[in-house]
N, CA, C and O atoms as CSV, one atom per row, in Angstrom:
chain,resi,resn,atom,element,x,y,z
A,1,UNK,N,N,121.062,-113.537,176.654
A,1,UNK,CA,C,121.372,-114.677,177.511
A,1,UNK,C,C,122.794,-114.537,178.056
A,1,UNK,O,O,123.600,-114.088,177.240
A,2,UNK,N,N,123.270,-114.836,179.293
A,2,UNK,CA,C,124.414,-114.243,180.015
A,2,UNK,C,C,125.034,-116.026,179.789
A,2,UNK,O,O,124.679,-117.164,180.094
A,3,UNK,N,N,126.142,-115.346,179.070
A,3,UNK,CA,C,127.834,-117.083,178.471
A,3,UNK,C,C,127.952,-116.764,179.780
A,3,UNK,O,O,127.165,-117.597,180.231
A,4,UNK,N,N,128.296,-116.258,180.593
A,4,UNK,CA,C,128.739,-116.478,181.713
A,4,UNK,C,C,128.953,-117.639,182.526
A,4,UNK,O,O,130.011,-118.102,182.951
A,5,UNK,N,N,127.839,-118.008,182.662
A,5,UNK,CA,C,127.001,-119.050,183.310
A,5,UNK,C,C,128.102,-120.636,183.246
A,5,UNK,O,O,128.517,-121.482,184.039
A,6,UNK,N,N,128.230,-120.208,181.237
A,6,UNK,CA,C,129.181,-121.940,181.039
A,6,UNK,C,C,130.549,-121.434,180.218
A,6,UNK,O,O,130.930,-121.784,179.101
A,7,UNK,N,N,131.276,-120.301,181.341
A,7,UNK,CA,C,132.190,-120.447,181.377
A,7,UNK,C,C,132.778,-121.494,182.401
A,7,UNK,O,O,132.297,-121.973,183.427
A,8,UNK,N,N,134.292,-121.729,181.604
A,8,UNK,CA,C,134.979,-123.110,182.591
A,8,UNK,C,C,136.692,-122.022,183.364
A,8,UNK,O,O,137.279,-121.483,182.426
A,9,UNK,N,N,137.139,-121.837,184.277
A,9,UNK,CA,C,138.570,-121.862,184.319
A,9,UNK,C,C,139.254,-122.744,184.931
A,9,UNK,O,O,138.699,-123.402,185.810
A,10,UNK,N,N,140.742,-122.985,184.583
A,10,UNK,CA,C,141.489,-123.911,184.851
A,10,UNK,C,C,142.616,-123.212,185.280
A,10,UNK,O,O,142.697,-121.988,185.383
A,11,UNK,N,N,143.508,-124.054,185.534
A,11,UNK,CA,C,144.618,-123.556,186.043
A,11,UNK,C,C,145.594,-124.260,185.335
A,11,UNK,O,O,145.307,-125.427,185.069
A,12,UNK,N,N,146.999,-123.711,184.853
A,12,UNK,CA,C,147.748,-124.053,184.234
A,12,UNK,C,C,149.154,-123.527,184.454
A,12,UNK,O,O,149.589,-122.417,184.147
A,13,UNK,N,N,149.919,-124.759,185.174
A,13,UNK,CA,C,150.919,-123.956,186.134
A,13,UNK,C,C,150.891,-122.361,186.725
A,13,UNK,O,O,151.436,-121.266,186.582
A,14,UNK,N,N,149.992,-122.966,187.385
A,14,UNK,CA,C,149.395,-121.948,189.046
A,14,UNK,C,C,148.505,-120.459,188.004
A,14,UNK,O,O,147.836,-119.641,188.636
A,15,UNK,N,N,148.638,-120.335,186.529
A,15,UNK,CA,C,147.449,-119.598,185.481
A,15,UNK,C,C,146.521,-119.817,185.630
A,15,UNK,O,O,146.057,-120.952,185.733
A,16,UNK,N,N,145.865,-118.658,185.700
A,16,UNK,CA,C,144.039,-119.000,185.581
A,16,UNK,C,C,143.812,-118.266,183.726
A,16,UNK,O,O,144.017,-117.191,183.163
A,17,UNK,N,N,143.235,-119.759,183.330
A,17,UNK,CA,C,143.298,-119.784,182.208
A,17,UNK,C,C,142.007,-119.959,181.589
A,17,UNK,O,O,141.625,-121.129,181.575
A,18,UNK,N,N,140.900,-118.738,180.850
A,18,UNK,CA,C,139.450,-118.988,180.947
A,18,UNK,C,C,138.706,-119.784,179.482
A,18,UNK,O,O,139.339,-119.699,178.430
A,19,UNK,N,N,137.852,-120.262,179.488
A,19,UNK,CA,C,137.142,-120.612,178.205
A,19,UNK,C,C,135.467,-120.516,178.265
A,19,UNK,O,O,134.643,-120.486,179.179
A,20,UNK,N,N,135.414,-120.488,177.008
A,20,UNK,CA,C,133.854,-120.269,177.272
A,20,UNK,C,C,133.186,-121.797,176.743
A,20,UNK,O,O,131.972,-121.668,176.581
A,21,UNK,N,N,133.617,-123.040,176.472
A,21,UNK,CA,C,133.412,-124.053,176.329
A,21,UNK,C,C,133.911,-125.099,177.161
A,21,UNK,O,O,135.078,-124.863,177.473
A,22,UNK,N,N,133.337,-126.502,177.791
A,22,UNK,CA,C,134.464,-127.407,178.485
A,22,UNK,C,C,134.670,-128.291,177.892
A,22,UNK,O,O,134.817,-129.328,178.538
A,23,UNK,N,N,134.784,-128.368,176.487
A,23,UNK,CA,C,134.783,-129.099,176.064
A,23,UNK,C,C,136.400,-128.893,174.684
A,23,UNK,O,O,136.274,-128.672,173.479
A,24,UNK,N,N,137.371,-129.021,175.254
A,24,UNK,CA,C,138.402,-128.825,174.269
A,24,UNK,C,C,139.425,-130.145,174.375
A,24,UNK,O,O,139.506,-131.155,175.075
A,25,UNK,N,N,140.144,-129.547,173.285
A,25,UNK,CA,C,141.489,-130.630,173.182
A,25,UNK,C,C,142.942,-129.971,174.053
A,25,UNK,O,O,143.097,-128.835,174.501
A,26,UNK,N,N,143.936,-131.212,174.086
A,26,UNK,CA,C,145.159,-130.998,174.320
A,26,UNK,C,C,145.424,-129.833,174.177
A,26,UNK,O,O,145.476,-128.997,175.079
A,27,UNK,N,N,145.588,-129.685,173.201
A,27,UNK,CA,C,146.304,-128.876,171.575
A,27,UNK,C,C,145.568,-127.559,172.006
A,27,UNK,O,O,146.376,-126.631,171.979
A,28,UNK,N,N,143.944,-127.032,172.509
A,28,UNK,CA,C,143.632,-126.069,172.706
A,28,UNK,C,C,144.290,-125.116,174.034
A,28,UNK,O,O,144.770,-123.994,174.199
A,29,UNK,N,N,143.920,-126.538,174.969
A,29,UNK,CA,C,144.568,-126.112,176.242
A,29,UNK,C,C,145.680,-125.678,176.428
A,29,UNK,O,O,145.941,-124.950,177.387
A,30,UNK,N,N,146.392,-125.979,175.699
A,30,UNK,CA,C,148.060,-125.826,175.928
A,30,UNK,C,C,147.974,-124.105,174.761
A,30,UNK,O,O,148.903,-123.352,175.052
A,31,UNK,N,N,147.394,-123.756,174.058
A,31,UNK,CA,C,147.187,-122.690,173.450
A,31,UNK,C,C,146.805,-121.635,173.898
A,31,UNK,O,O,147.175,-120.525,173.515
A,32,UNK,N,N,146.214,-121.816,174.548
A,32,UNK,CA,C,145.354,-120.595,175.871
A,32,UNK,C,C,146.437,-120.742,176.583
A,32,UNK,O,O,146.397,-119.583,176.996
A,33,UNK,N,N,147.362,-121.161,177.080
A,33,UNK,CA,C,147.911,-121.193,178.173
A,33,UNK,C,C,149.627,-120.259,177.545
A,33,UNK,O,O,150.565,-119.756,178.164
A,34,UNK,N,N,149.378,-120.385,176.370
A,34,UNK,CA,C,150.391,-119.916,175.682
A,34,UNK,C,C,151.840,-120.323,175.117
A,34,UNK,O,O,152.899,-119.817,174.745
A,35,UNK,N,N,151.167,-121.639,175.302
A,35,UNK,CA,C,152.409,-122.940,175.092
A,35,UNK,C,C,151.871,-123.161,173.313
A,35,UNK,O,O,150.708,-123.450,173.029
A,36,UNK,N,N,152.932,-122.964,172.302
A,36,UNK,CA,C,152.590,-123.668,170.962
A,36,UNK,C,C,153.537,-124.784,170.696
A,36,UNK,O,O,154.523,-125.215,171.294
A,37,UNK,N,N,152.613,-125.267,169.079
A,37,UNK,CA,C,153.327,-126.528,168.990
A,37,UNK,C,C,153.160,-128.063,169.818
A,37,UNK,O,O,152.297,-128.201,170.684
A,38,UNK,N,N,153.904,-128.947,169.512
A,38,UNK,CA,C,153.346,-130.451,169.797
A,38,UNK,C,C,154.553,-130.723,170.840
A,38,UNK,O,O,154.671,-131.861,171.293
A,39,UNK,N,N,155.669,-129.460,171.324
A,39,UNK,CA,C,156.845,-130.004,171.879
A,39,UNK,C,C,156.558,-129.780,173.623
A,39,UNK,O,O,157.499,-129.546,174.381
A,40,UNK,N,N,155.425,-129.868,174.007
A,40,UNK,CA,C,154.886,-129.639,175.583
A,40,UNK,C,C,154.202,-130.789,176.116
A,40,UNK,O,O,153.056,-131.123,175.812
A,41,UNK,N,N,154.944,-131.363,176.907
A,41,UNK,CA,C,153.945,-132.159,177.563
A,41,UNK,C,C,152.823,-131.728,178.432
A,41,UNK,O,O,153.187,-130.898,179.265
A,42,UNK,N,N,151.466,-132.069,178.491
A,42,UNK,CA,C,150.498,-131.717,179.202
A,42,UNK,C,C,149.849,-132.488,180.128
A,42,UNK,O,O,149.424,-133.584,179.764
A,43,UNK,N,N,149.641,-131.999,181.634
A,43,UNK,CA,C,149.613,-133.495,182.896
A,43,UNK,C,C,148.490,-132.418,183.436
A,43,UNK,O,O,148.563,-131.211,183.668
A,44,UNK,N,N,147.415,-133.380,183.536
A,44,UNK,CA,C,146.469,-133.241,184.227
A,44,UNK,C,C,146.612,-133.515,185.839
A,44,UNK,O,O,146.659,-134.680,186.233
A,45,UNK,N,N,146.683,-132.361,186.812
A,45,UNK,CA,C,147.520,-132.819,188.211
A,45,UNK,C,C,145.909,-133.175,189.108
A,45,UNK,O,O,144.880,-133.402,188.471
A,46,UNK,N,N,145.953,-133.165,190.774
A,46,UNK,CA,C,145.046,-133.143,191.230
A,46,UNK,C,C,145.548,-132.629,192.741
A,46,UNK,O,O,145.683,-133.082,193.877
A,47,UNK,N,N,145.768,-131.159,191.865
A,47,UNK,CA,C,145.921,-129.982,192.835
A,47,UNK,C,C,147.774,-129.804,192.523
A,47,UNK,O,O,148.582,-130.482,191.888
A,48,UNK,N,N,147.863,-128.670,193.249
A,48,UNK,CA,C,150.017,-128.388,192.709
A,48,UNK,C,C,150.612,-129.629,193.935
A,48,UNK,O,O,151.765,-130.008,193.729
A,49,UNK,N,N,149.944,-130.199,195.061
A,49,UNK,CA,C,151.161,-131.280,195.435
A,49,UNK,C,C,150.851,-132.548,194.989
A,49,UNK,O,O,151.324,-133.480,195.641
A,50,UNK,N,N,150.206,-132.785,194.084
A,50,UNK,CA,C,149.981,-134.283,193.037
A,50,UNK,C,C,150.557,-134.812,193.288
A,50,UNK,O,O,151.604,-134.271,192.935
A,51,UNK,N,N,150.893,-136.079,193.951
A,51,UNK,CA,C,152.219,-137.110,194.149
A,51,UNK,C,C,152.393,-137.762,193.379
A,51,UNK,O,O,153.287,-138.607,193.442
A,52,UNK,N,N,151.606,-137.620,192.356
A,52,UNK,CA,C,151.171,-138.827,191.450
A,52,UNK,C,C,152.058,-138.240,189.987
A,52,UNK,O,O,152.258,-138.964,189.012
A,53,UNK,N,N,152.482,-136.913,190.077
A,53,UNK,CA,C,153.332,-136.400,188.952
A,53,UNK,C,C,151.753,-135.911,187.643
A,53,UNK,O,O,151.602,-135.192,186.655
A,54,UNK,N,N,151.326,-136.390,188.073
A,54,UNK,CA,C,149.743,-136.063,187.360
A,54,UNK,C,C,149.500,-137.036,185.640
A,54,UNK,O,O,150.382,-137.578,184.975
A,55,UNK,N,N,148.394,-136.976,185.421
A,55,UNK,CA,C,148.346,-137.849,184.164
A,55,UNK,C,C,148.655,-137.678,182.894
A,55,UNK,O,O,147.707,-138.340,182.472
A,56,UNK,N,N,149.259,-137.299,181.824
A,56,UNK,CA,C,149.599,-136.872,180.542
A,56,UNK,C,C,148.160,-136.756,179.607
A,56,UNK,O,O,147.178,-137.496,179.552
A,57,UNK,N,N,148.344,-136.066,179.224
A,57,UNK,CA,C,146.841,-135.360,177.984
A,57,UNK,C,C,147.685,-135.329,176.718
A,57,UNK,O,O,148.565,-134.502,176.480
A,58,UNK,N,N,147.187,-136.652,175.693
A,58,UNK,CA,C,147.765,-136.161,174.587
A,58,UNK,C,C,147.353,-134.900,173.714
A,58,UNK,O,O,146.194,-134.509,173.853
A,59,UNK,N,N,148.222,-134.188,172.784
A,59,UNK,CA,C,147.861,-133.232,171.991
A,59,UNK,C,C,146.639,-132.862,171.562
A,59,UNK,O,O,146.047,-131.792,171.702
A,60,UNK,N,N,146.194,-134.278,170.798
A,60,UNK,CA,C,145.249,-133.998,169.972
A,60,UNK,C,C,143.830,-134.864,170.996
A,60,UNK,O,O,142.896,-135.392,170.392
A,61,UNK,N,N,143.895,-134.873,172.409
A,61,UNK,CA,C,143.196,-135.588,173.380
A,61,UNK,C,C,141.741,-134.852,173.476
A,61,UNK,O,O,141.851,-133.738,172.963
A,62,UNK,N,N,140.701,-135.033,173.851
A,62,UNK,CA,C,139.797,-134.120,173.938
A,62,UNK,C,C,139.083,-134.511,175.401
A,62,UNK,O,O,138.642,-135.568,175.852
A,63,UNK,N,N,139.147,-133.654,175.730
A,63,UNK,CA,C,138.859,-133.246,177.339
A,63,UNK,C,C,137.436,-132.843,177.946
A,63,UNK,O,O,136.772,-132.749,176.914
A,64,UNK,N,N,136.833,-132.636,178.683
A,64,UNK,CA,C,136.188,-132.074,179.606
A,64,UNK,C,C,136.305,-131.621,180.690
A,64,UNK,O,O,136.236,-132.198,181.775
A,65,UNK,N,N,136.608,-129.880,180.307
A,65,UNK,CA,C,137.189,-128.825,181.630
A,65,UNK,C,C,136.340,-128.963,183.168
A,65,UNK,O,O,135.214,-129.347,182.852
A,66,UNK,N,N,136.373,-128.884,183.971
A,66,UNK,CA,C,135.516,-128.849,185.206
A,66,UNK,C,C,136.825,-127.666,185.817
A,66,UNK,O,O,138.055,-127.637,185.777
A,67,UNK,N,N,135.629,-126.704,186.417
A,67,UNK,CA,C,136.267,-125.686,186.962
A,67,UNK,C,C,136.706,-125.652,187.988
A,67,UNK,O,O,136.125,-125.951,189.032
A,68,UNK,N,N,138.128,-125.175,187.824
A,68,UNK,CA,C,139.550,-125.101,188.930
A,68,UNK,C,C,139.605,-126.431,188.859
A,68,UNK,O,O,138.994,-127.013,189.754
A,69,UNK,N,N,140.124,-127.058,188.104
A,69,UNK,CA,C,140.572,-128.175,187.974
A,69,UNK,C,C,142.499,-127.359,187.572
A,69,UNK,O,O,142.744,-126.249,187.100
A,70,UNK,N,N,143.651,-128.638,188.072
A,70,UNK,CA,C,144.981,-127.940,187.782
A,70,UNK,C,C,145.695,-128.612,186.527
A,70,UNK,O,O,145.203,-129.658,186.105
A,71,UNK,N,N,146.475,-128.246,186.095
A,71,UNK,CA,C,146.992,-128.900,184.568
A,71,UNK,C,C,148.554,-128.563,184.983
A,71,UNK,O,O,148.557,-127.883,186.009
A,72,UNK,N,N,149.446,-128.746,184.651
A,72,UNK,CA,C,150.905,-128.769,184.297
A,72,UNK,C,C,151.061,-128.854,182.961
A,72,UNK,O,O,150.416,-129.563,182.188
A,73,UNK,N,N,152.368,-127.742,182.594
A,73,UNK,CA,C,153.389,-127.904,181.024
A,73,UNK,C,C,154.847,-128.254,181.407
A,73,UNK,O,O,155.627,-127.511,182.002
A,74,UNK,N,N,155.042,-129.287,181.045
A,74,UNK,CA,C,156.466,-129.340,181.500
A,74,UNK,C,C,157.214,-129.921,179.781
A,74,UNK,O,O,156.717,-130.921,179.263
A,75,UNK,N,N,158.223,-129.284,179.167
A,75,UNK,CA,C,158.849,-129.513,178.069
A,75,UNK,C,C,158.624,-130.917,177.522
A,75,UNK,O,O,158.382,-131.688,178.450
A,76,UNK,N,N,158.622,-131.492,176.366
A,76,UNK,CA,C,158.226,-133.049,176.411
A,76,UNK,C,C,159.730,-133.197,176.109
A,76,UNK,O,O,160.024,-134.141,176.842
A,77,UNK,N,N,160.895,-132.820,175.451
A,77,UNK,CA,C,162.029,-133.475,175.012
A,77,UNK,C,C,162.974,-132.845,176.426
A,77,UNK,O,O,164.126,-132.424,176.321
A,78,UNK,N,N,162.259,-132.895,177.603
A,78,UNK,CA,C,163.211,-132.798,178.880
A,78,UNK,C,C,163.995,-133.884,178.897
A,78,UNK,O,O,163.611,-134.972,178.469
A,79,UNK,N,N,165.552,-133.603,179.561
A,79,UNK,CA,C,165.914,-135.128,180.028
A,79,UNK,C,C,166.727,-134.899,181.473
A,79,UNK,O,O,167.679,-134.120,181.423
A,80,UNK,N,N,166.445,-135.467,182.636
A,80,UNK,CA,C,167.018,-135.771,183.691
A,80,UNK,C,C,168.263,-136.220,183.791
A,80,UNK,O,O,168.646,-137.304,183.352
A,81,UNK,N,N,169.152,-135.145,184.557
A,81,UNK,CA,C,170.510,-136.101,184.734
A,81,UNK,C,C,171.554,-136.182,183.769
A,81,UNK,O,O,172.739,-136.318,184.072
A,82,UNK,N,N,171.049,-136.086,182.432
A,82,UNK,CA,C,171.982,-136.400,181.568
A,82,UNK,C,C,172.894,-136.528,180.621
A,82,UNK,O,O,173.527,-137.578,180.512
């Protein structure tokens, strides 16, 4: 039987990042992508000019991939300005 079929990819700051399930967590996504640890924030965008800054995915969140869908990592203990 060809996995092929229900593979999912995503994108993860402009990465094409593959799985063979769509069904994962935060915590996975950000693992494949090669981000470890709980210190990454993870934003679900809708596409790279998102105006919207995109939505936050907690860690331990559990998801459903849909393919070429875009994600962002941006540091979680960032601080602006200061």
């Amino acid at each position: 039987m060809d996995q092929s079929k229900n593979d999912v990819h995503v994108f993860v700051n402009r990465r094409k990042v593959e799985f063979q399930t769509a069904e994962v967590t935060g915590r996975q996504l950000l693992e494949a992508a090669g981000f470890t640890g709980p210190g990454w924030d993870l934003l679900r965008i809708q596409g790279e000019g998102d105006p919207t800054g995109g939505t936050l995915i907690m860690y331990d969140q559990s998801l459903v991939l849909k393919n070429g869908e875009h994600f962002r990592v941006i540091p979680g203990n960032r601080t602006f300005g200061g």
